[in-house]
N, C-alpha and C positions, 0 to 999 in steps of 0.2 A: 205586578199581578198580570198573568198571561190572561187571553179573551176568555177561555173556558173557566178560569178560575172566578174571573169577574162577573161570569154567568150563574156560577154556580153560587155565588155570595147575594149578586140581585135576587133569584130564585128564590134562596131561605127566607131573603130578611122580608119579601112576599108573603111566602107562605107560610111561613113560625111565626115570626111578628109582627107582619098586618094582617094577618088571619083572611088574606086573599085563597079564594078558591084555585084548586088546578087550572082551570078553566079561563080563569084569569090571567093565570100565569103567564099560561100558556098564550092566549092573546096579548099581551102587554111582550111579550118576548119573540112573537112570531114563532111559536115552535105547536109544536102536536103536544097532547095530553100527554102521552108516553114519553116524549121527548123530554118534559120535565119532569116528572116519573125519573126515570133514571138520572137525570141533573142532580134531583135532589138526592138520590139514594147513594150519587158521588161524591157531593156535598157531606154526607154523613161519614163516607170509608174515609173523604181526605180531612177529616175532622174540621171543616166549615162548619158543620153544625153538631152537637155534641146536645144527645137525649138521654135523659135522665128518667129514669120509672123507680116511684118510693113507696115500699111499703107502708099503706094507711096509718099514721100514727105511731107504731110501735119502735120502728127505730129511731124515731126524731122523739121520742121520750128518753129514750133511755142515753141517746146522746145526749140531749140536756141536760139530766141529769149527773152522767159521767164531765159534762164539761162545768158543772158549779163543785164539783169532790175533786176535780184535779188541774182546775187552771189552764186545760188546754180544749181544743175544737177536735173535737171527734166527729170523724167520717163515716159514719157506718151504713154498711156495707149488707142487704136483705140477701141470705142465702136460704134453698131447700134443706132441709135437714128432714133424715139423715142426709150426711153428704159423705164422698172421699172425699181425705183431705189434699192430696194434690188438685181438686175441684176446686173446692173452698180459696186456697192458696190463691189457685188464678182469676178468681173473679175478684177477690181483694187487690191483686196486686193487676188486675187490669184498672179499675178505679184508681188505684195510687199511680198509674201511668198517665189518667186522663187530667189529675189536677197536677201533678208533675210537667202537664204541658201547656197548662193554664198559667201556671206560676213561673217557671224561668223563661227568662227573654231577653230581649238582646241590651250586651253588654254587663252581664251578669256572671258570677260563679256559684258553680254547684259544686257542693263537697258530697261525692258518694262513697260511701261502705258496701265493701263487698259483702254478701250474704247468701242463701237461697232465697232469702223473699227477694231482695235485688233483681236478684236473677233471672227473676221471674217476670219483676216488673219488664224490665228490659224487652220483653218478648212481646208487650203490649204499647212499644214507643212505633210512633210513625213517625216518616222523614217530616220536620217541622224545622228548614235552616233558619241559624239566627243569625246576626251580626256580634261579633266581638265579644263571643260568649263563650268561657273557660269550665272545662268537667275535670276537677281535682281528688285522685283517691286520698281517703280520710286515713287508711290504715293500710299497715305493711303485710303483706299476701304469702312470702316466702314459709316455708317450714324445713323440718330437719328429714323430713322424709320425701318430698318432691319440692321443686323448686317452689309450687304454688303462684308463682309471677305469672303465667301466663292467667288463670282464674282472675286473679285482680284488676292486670292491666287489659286482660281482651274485655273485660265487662265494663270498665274506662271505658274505655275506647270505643265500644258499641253502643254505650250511652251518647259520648261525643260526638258520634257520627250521626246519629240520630237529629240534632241538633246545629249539625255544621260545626259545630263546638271544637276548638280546641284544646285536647286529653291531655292533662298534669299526672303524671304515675308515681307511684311512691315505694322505688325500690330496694323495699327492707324488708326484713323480714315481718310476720306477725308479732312473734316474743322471742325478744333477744334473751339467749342463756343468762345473761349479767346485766344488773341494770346499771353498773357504770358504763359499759360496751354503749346501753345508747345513749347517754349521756356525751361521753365519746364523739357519737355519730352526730347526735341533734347539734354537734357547734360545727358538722360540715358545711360549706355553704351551697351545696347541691340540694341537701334536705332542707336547710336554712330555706331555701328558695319554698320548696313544695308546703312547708310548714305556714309561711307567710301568707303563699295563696289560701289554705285552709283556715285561717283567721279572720281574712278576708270575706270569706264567702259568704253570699247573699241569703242561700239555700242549700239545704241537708236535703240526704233521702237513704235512711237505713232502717234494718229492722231490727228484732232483737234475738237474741239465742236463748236458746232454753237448755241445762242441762239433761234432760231426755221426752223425746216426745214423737210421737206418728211419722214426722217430718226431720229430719234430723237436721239440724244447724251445722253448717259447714266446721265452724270452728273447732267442733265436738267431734264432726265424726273423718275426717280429712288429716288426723296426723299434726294436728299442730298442739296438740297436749298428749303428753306421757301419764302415764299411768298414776305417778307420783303425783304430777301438775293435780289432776283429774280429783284425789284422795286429796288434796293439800284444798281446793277449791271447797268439794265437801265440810273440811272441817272447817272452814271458815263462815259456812252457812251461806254461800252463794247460790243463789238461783238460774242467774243467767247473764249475759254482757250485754252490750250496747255499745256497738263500734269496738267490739273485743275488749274491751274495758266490763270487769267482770266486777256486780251488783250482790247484796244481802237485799233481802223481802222488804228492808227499811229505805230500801235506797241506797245505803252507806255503803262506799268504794275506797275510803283514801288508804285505810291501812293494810288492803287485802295485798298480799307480797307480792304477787303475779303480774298486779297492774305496773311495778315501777319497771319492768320488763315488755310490757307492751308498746305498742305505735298506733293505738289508733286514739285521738281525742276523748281525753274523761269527759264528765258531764257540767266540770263549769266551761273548761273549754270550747264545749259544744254553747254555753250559753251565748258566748259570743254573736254565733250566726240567728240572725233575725228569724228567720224561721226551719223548723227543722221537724220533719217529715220522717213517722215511722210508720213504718207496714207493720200489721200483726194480724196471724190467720191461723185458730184454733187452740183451741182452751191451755195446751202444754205453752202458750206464749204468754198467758193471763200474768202470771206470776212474775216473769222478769219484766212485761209491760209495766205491770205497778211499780216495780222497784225503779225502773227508769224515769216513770212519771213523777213516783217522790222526790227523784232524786235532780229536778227538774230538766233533766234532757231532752225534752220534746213540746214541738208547740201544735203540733197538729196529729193528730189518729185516725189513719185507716184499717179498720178494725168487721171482721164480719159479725150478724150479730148474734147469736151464740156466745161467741166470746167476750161480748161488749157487755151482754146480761150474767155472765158469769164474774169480768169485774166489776160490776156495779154490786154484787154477792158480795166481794173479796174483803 
């Protein structure tokens, strides 16, 4: 820890936790009022200290009650409404940045899925290096109409950097034409490798898809399903994916055809990693959230609330 950093940590734990005046601070530090003023307002941007402001009562209801119907800790998230939903998006997925930075540390692996909520979150990570800490993509990025690698592995890889982290890429496709093809591929041991690290992993952080909604889910609107896929999904009565592993309203994935073609972790799979981190922002998510919560994929929900009170409804 450099001197200004060491200033800026004495400063907070002053003035947030012993409930010292500026004024104090400021004497015990030798500086001017203003001088710690801006200390602590640096303290704040370099995430030293991390404020939280909760709407009275209403979302810590309706979280509770969302975390005794589905087993997992729901975050929720006070928004204006009406809102746009690119709005909405980023104030969920700045929150899923800030416990995303609380949570991994050094010596750790993170498994991410690429997504638009990802994507987003990413936009709200500051530099925070760790020690001997690995950022592993969960699913394959390619498609038949652009290569799609670069979407997966640069948001890897910007998460990792983020982090100091060393980026695991996974490059395969999203949905192989044939599910013996990945079959095939899964006994390579270049995948072998990225597969193993993804088992591994400490901590998840994906969101989920929606077959159509305000916001369009990458996997939906980017080319990596055909028309056919799309009509074939419908009749099977899916709602939505979760790490591209596509979900019915109940939960249930094993027999849907599409999945034995995909590359990203189903949802026992995913049980594996101890904790796993989904973003969801706005009511078109409600529907595959649920299907993923039944289908127990997730242990923690950042969720705005609007749509927190609409599935506590569902």
């Amino acid at each position: 820890m450099d001197t200004r950093e060491a200033l800026m940590h004495e400063a907070a734990t002053m003035y947030y936790l012993q409930d010292a005046t500026m004024e104090t601070v400021a004497r015990q530090l030798g500086m001017s009022r203003s001088g710690v003023s801006r200390l602590l307002k640096a303290a704040r941007e370099a995430g030293v200290v991390r404020v939280q402001v909760r709407e009275p009562g209403s979302g810590n209801l309706v979280g509770a009650s969302l975390e005794r119907a589905y087993g997992a800790r729901f975050h929720v998230v006070p928004v204006r409404t009406p809102i746009a939903e690119h709005v909405r998006l980023d104030h969920v997925a700045r929150y899923g940045a800030q416990l995303l930075q609380e949570w991994f540390g050094d010596g750790m692996t993170l498994g991410v899925a690429w997504g638009t909520t990802v994507a987003a979150l990413r936009q709200h990570l500051r530099p925070a290096p760790l020690r001997d800490a690995t950022v592993v993509q969960l699913n394959g990025a390619a498609n038949t109409s652009a290569s799609g690698l670069a979407y997966g592995t640069d948001l890897v890889s910007d998460i990792a950097a983020a982090f100091g982290a060393t980026p695991e890429h996974f490059p395969v496709p999203a949905f192989f034409d044939y599910a013996d093809t990945r079959e095939l591929m899964w006994r390579e041991r270049s995948v072998q490798h990225v597969l193993a690290l993804q088992e591994r992993a400490d901590l998840a952080v994906f969101g989920v898809g929606a077959l159509a909604g305000p916001v369009s889910s990458h996997v939906y609107s980017s080319g990596y399903l055909d028309e056919a896929d799309k009509e074939s999904l419908r009749a099977a009565g899916v709602v939505g994916d979760v790490c591209t592993v596509f979900l019915r309203r109940d939960g249930s994935w094993e027999d849907i055809a599409i999945n034995a073609r995909g590359t990203g972790p189903n949802p026992r799979q995913l049980r594996r990693i101890r904790r796993r981190m989904c973003i969801a922002a706005g009511v078109a998510k409600v529907s595959p959230l649920r299907a993923a919560l039944l289908a127990g994929a997730i242990t923690d929900v950042v969720i705005d609330e609007p749509s927190a009170r609409r599935l506590a409804r569902a």
